[in-house]
SENU-696114 format. One record per residue: residue in three letters; x negated, y, z of N, C-alpha, C, CB in turn. Coordinates in steps of 0.2 Angstrom, whole numbers. Atoms other than C-alpha are relative to their C-alpha. Glycine has a CB too. Layout:
<rs>
R  ala  X  Y  Z  X  Y  Z  X  Y  Z  X  Y  Z
...
</rs>
This chain:
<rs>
R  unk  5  -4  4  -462  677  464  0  7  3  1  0  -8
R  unk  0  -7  -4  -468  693  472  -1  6  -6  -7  0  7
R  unk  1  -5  3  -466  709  460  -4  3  -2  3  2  2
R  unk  7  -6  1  -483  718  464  -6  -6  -4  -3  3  11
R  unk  4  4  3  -490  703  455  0  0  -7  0  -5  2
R  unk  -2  -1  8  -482  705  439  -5  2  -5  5  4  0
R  unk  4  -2  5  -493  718  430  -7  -3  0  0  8  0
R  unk  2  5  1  -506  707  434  -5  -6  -3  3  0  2
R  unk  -2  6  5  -501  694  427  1  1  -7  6  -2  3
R  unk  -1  -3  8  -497  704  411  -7  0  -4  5  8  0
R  unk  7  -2  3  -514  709  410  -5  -3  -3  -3  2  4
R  unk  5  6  3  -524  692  411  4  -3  -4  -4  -5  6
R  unk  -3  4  10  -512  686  396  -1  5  -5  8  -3  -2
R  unk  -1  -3  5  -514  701  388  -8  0  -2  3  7  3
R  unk  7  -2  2  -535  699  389  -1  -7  -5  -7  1  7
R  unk  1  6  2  -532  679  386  0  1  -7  5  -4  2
R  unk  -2  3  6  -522  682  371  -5  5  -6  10  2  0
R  unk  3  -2  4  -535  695  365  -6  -2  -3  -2  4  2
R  unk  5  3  1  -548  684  367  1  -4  -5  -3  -3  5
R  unk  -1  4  3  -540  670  358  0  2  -10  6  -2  4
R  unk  1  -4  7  -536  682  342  -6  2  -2  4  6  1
R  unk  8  -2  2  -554  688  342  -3  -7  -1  -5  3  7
R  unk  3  9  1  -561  671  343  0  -4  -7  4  -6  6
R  unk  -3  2  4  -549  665  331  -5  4  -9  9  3  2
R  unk  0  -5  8  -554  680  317  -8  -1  0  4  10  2
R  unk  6  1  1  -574  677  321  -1  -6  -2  -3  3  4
R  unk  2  6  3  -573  658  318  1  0  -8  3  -6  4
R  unk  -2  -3  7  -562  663  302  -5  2  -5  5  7  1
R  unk  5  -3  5  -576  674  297  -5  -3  -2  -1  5  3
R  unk  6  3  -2  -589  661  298  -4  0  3  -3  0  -2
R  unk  3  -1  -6  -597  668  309  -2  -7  3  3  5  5
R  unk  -1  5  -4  -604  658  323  4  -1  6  -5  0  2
R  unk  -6  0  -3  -590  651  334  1  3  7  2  -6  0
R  unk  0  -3  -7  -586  662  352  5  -4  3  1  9  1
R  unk  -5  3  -3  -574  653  363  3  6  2  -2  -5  4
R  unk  -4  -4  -4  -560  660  370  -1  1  9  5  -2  -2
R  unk  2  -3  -8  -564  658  386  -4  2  2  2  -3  5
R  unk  3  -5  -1  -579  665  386  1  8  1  -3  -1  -4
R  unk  -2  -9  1  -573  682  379  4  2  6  6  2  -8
R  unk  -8  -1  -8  -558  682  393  -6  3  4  5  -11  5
R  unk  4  -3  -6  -574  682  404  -3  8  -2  -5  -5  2
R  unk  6  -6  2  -584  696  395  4  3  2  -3  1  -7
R  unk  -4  -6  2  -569  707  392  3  0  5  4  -1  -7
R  unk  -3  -2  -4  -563  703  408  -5  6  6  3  -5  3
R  unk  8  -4  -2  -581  709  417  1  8  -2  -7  -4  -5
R  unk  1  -5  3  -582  723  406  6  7  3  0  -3  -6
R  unk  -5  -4  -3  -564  731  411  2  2  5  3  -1  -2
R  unk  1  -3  -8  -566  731  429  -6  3  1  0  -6  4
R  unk  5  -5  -2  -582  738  429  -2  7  -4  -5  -5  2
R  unk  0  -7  2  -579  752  418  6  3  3  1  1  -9
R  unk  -4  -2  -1  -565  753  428  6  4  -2  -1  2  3
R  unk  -9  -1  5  -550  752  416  6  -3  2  1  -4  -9
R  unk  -6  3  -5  -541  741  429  4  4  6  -3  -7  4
R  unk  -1  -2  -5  -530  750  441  2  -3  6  2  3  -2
R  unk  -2  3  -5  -524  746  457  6  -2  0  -2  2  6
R  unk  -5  3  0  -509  741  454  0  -7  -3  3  3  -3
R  unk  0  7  1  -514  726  445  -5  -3  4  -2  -1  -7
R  unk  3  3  -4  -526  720  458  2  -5  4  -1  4  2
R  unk  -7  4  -4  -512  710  468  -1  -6  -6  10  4  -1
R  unk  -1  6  3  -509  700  454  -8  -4  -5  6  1  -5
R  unk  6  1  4  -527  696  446  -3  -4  5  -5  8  -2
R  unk  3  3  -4  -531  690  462  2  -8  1  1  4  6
R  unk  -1  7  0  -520  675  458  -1  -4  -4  4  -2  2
R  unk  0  3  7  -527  668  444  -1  -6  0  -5  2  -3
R  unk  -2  8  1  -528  650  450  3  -4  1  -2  -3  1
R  unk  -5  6  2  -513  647  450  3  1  -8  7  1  4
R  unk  0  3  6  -513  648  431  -5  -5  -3  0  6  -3
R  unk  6  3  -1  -529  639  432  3  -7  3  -6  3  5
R  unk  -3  6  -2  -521  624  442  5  -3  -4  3  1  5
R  unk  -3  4  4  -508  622  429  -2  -3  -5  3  1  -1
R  unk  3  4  3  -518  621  416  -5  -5  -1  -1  1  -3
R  unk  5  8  0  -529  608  421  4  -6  1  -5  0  7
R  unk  -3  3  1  -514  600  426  3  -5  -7  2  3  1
R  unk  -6  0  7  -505  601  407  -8  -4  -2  4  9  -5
R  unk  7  3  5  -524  595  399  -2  -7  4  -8  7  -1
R  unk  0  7  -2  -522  581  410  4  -5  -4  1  -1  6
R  unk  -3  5  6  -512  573  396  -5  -3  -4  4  4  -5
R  unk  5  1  7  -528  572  385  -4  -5  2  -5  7  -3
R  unk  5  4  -2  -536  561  397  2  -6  1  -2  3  5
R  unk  -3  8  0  -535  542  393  -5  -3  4  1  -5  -7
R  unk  4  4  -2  -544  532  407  -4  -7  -1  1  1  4
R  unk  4  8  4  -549  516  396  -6  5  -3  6  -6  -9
R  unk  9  -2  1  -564  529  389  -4  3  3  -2  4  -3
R  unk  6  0  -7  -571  530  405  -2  -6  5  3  6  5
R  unk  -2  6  -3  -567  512  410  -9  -1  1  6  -6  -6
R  unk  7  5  2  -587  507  404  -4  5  6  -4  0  -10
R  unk  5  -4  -4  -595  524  413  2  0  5  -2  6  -2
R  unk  -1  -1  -9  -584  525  428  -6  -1  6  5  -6  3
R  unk  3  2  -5  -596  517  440  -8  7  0  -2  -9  0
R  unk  4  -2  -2  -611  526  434  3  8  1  -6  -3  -5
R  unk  -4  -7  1  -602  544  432  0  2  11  9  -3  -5
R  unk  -2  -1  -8  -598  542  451  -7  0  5  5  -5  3
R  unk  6  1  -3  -614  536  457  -6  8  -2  -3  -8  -4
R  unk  3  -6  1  -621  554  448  4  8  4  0  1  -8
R  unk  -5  -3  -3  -606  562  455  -3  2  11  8  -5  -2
R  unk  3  0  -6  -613  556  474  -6  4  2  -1  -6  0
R  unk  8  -2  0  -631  559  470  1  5  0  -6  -2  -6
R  unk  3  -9  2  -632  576  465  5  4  6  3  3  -12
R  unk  -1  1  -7  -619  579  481  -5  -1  6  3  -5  -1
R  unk  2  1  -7  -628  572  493  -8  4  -2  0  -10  3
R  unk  5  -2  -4  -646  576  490  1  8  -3  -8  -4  -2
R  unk  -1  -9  0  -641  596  483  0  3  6  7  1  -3
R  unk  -5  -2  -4  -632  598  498  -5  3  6  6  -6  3
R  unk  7  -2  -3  -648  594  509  -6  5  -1  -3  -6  0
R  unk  4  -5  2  -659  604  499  -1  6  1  1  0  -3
R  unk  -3  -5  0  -649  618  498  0  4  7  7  -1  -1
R  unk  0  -1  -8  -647  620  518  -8  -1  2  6  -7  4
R  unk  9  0  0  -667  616  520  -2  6  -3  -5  -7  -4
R  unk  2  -8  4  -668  632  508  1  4  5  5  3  -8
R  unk  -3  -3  -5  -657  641  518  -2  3  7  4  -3  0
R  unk  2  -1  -6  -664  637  534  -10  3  -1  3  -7  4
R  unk  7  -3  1  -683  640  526  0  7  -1  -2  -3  -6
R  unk  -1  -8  -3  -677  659  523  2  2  4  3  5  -3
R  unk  -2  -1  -7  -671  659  539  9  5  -1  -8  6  4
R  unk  -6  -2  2  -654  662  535  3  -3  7  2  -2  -7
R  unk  -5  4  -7  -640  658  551  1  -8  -4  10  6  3
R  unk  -1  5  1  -638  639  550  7  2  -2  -2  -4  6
R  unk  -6  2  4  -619  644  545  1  1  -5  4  2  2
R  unk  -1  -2  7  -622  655  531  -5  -6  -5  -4  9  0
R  unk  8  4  5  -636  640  525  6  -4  -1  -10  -4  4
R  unk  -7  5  1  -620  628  528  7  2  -5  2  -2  8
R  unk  -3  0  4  -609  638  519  0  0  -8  1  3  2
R  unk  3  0  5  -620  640  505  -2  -7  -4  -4  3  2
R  unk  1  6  1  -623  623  503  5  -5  -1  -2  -1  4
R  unk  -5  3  0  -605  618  505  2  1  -5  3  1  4
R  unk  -2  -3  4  -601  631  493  -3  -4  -8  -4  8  3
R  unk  6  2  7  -615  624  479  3  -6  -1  -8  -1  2
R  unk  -1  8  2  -611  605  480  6  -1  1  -4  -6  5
R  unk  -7  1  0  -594  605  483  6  4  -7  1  4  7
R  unk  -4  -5  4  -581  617  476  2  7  4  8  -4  0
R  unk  1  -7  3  -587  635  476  3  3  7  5  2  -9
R  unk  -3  -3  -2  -577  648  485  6  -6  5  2  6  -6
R  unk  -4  2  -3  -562  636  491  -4  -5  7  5  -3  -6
R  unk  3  5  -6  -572  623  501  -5  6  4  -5  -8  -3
R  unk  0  -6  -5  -580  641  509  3  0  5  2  5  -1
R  unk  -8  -2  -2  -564  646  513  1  -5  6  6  -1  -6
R  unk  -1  5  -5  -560  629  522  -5  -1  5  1  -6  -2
R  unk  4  2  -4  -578  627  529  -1  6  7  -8  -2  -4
R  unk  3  -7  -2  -581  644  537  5  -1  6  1  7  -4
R  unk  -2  0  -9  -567  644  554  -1  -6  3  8  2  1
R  unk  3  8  -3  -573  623  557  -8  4  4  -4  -7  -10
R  unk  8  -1  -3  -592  632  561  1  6  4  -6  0  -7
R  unk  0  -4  -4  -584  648  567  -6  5  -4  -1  -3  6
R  unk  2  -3  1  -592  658  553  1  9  -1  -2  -3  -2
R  unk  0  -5  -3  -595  675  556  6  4  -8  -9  2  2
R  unk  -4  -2  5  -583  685  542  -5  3  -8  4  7  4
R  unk  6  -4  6  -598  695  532  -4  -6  -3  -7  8  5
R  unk  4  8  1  -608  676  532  6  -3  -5  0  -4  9
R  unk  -7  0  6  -589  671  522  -1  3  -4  6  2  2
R  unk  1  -5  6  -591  685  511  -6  0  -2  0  7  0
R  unk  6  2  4  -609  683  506  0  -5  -1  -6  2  2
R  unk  0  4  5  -608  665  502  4  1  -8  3  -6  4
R  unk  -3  0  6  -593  667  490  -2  4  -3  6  0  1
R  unk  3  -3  3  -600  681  484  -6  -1  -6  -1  3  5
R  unk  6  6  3  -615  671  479  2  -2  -4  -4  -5  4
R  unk  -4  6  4  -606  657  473  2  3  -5  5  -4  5
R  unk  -3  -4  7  -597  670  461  -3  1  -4  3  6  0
R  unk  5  -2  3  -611  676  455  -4  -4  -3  -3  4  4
R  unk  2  3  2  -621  664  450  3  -7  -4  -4  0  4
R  unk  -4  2  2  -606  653  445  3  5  -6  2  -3  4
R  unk  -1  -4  8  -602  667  432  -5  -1  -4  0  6  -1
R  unk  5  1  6  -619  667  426  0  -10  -5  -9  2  7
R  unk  0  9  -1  -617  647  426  6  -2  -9  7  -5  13
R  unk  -3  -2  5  -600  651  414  -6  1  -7  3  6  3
R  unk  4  -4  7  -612  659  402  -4  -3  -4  -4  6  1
R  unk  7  2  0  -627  651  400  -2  -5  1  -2  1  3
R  unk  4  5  1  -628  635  404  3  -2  -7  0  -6  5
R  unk  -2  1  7  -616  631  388  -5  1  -6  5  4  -2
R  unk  4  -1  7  -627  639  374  -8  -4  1  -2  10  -2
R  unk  6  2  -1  -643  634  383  3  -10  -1  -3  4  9
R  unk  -1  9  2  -636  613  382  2  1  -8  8  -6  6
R  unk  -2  0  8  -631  619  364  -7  -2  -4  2  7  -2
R  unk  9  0  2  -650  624  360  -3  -6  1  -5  4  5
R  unk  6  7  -2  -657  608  369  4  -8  -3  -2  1  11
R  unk  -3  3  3  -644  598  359  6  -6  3  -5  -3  -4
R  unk  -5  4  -6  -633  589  373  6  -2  -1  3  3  6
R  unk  -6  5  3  -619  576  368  6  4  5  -1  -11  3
R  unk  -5  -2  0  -602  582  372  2  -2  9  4  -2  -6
R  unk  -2  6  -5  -600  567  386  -6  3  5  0  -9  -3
R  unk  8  -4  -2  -619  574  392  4  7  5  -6  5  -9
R  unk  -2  -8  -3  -613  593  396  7  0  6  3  5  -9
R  unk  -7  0  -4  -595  587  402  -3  -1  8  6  -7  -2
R  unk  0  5  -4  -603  575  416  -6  7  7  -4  -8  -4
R  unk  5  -7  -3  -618  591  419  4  4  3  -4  6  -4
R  unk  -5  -5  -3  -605  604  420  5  -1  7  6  1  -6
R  unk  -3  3  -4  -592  594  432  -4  -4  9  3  -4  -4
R  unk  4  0  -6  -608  590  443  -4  7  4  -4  -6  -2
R  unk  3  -3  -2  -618  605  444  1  8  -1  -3  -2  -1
R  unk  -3  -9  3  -607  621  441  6  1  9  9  -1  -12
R  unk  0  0  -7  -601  627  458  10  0  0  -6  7  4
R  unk  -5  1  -1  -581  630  457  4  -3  -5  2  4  3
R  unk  -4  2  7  -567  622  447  2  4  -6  6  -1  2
R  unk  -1  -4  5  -564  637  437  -5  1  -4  3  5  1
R  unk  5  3  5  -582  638  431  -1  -4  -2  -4  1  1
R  unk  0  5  4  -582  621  428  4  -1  -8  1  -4  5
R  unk  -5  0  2  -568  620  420  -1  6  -8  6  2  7
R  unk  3  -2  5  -572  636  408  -8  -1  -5  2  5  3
R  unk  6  2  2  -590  630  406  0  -3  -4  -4  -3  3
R  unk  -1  5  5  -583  615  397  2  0  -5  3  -5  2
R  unk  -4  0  5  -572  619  387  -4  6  -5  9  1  3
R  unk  4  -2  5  -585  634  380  -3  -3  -4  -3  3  0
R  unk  3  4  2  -596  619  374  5  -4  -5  -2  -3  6
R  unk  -3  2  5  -583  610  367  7  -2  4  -4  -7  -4
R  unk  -7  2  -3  -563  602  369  -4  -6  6  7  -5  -7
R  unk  2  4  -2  -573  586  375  -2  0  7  -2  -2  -4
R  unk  4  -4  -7  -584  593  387  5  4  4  -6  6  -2
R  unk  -5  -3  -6  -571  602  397  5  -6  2  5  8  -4
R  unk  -4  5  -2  -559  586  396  -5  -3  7  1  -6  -6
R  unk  3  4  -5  -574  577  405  -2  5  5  -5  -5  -3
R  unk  1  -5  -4  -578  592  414  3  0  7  1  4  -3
R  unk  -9  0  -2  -561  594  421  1  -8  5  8  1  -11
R  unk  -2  3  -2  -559  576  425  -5  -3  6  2  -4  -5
R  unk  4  -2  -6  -578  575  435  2  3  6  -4  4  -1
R  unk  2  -6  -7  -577  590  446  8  -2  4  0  11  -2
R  unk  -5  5  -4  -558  583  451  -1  -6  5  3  -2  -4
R  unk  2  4  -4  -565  568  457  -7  3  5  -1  -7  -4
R  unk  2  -5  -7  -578  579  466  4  4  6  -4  5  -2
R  unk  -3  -5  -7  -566  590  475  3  -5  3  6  6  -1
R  unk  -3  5  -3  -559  574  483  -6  -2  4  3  -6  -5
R  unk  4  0  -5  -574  573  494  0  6  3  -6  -1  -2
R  unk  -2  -7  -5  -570  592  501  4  -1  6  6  4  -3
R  unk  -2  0  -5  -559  585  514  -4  -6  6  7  0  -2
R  unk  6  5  -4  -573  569  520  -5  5  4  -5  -5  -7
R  unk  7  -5  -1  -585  583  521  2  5  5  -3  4  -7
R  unk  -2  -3  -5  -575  594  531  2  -2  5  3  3  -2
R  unk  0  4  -3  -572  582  542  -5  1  5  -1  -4  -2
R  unk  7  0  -4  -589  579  546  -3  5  1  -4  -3  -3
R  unk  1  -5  -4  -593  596  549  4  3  4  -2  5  -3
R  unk  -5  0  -7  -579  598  560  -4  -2  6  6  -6  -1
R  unk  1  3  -8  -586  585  571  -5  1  1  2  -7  1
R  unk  7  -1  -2  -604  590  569  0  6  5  -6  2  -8
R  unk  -4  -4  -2  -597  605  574  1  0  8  7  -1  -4
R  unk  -4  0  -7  -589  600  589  -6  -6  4  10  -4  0
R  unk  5  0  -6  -602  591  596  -7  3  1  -2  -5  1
R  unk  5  -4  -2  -616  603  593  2  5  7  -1  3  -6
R  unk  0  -5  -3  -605  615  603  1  -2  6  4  4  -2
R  unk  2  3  -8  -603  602  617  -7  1  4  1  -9  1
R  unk  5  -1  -2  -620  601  618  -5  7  3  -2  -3  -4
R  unk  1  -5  -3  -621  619  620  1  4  8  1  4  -3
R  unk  -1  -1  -8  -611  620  637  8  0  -3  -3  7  6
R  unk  -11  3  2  -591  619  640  1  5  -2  7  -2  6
R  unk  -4  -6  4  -587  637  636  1  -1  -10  -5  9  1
R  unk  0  2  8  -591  633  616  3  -4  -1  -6  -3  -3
R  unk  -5  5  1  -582  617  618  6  1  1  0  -5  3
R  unk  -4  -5  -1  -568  627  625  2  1  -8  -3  5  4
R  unk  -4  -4  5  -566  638  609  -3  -5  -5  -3  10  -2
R  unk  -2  6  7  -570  622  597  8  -4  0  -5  -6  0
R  unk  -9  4  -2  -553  615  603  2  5  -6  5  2  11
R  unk  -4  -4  3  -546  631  594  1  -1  -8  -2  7  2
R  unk  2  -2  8  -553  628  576  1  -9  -1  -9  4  -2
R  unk  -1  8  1  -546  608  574  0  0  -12  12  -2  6
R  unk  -1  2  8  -548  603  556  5  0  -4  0  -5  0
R  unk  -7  4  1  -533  601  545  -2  -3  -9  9  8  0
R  unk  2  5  6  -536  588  531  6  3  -5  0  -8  3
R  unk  -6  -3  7  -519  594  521  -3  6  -4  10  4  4
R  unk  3  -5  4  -528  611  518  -6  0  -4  -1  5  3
R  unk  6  3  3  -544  603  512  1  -2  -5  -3  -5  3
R  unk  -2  4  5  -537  592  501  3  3  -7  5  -5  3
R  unk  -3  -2  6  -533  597  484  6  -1  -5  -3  0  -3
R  unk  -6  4  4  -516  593  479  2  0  -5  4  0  3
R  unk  0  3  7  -516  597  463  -1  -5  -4  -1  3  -3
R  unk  2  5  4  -525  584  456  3  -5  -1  -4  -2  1
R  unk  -4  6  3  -512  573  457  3  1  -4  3  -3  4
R  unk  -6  -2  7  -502  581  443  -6  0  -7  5  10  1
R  unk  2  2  5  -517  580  434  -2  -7  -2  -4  2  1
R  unk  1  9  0  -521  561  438  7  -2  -3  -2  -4  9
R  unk  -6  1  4  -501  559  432  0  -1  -6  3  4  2
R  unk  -2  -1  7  -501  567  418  -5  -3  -5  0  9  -1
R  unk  4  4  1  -517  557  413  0  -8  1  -5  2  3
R  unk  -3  6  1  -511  541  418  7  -1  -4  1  -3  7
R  unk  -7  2  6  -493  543  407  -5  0  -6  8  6  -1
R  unk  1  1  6  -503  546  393  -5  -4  -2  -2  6  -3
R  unk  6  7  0  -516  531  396  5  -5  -3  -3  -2  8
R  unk  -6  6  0  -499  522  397  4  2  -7  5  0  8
R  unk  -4  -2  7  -493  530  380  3  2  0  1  -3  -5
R  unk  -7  -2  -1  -478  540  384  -1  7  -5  2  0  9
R  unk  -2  -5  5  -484  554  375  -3  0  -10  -4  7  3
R  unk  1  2  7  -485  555  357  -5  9  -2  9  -2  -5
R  unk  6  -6  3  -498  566  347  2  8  0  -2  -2  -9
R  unk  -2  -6  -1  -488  580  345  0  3  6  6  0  -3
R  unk  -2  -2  -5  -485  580  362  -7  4  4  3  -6  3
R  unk  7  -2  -3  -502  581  367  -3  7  -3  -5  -6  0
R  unk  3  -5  7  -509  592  353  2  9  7  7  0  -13
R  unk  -5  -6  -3  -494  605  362  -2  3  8  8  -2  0
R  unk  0  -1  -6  -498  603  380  -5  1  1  1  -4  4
R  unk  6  -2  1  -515  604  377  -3  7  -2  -1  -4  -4
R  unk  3  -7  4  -516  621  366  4  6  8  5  1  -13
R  unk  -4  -6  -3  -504  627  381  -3  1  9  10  -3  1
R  unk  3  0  -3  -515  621  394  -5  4  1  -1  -3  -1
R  unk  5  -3  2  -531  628  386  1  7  0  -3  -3  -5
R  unk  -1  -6  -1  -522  644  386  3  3  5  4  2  -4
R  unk  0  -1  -9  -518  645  406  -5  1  0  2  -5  5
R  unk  5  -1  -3  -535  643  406  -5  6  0  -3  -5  -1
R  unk  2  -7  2  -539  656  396  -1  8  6  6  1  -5
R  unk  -2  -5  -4  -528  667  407  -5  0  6  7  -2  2
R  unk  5  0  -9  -539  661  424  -7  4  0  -3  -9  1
R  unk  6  0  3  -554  662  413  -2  11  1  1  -4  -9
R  unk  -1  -6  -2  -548  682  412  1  3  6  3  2  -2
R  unk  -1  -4  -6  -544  683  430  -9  1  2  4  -7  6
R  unk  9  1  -6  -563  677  436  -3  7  -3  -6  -8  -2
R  unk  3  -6  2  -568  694  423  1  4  7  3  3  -8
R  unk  -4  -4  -4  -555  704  430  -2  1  7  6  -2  1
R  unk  4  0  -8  -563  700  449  -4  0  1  0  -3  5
R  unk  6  -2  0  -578  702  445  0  7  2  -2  -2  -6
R  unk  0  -7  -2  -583  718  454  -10  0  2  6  2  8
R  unk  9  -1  0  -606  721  450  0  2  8  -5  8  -6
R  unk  4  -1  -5  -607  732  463  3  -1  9  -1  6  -2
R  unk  -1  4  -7  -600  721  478  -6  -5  2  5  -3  -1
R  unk  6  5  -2  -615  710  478  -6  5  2  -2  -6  -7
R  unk  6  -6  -4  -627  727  483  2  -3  8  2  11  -1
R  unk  -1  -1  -6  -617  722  500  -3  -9  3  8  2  1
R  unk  0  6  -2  -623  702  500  -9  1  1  3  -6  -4
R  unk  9  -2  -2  -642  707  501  -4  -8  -5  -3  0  12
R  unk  4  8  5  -657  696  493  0  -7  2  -10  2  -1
R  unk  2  10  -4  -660  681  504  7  -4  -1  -2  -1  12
R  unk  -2  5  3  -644  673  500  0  1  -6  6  -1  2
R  unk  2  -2  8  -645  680  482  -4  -7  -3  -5  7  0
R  unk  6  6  0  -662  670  482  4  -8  -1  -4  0  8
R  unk  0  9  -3  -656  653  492  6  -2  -4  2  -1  9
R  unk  -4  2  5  -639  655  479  -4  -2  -6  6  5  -3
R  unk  3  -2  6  -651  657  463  -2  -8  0  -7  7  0
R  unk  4  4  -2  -662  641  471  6  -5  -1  -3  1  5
R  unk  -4  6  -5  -647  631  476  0  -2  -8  9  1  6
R  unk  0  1  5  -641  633  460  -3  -5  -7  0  4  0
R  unk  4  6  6  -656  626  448  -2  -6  4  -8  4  -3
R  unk  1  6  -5  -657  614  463  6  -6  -2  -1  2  8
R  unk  -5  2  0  -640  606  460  0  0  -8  4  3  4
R  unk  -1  3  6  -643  608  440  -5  -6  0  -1  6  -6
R  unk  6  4  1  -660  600  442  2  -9  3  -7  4  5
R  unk  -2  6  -2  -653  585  451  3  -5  -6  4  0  5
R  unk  -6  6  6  -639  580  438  -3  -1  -5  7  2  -3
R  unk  3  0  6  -649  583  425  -5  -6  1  -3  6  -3
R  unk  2  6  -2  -659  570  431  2  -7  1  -3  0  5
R  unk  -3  7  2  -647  558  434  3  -2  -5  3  -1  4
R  unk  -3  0  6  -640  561  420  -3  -4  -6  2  6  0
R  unk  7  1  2  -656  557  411  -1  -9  2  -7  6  5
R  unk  3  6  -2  -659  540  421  7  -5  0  -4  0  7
R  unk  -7  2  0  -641  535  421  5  -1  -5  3  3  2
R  unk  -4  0  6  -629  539  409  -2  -1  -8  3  6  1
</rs>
């Protein structure tokens, strides 16, 4: 554990555990109920961009999903797959759909504002996939440019916070079953940690099935990267041998693609299918879970920085904004004829 992470670290449990106490004292009050990990976000947003964060916590704020990876982990206790035995097939077949034709869309936007074919492919990769990380992996496969990197994720932040906020109260309003929102959220919320926080504002349920969706989505991250690999490498043959040359340099690697947490979430979801934990047990892993997530939940405030997206300009802005209701608009369709 590296030291310059620490205060950090102190920080997003110090906003978690604020949020949780707030949350707590306005459901108390009658009020109408605020989730905790909403607040995390608000109150993390808010304190970076009045600039109450200094730079010393900056190190550690930046790793907020590795508290995020464990609790999805630990709340994979809550997940028995006999109540998904009946919807499996159709769940995946919405999972695909809204995948495959998003993806296309997305990139035809892209390339319609004349955006570089890599930034339209990151964006696209970015949207239907998983957020900022499958970026991250797609971007030296195609040989994108660095600032082209930074204005997808950038995007992708941005309109996956808004995503955080907003689609929850808005499926509240328009009355959406718990199993509804989960299946939405985990198909058309762009990274794991907005997914993941979307759900669980909506309800425990919704974020279980949330959480257990978008996992089996990031398991198509490394198929996909693949295949732009190799689209990759023979677009650039076709350009002449020097391109083919420097594609040699950028080989694929399927271990970093792949998301190897999920298997401690698929674990910890198959013992408790298989009954090994007992109520208490779960109840505990669960509330310790949902409070990792918390923590994450305050990272994503915390990195939140408004005025960094003055530097990604309108046209990806735009083709995020688009991708975005393009990829809700699908699931919600399938979701509609399907589930």
């Amino acid at each position: 554990m590296k030291r310059e992470f620490i205060p950090g670290w102190i920080l997003m449990t110090v906003v978690a555990a604020v949020s949780l106490i707030l949350s707590n004292q306005i459901t108390a009050g009658g009020k109408h109920p605020l989730e905790a990990t909403a607040l995390a976000v608000v109150l993390g947003v808010l304190a970076r961009n009045l600039k109450l964060v200094p730079a010393a916590f900056h190190a550690g704020i930046k790793t907020f999903e590795k508290f995020l990876i464990w609790g999805v982990i630990l709340i994979g206790a809550t997940l028995n797959f006999k109540d998904f035995r009946s919807q499996g097939p159709q769940m995946l077949t919405i999972i695909l759909g809204t995948m495959l034709v998003s993806y296309l869309v997305i990139y035809a936007l892209g390339r319609l504002f004349k955006l570089p074919w890599t930034l339209a492919t990151l964006l696209a990769v970015g949207t239907t996939i998983c957020g900022g990380s499958a970026i991250a992996v797609t971007a030296p496969l195609i040989k994108a440019k660095e600032e082209e990197t930074s204005y997808a994720i950038g995007t992708i932040t941005l309109w996956g916070l808004a995503a955080i906020l907003l689609y929850p109260k808005i499926a509240q309003l328009l009355g959406a079953t718990d199993i509804q929102f989960g299946v939405f959220a985990g198909t058309a919320i762009h990274s794991t940690p907005q997914v993941v926080g979307a759900g669980f504002i909506f309800s425990d349920l919704a974020g279980k099935t949330a959480t257990a969706i978008k996992l089996v989505r990031n398991c198509f991250m490394a198929p996909l990267a693949f295949v732009i690999a190799a689209w990759y490498a023979k677009k650039s043959l076709g350009a002449g041998p020097q391109s083919a040359s420097q594609t040699g340099s950028r080989k694929f690697n399927a271990a970093k693609a792949f998301p190897w947490f999920l298997f401690g979430y698929f674990v910890m979801a198959g013992l408790n299918t298989a009954g090994y934990f007992s109520k208490i047990g779960i109840d505990g892993l669960t509330w310790f879970g949902r409070f990792l997530i918390t923590i994450a939940m305050a990272g994503i405030g915390l990195n939140t920085v408004f005025s960094a997206f003055k530097k990604v300009g309108l046209k990806p802005l735009v083709v995020g904004l688009l991708g975005a209701l393009v990829v809700a608009g699908v699931s919600i369709a399938l979701i509609a004829l399907i589930l």
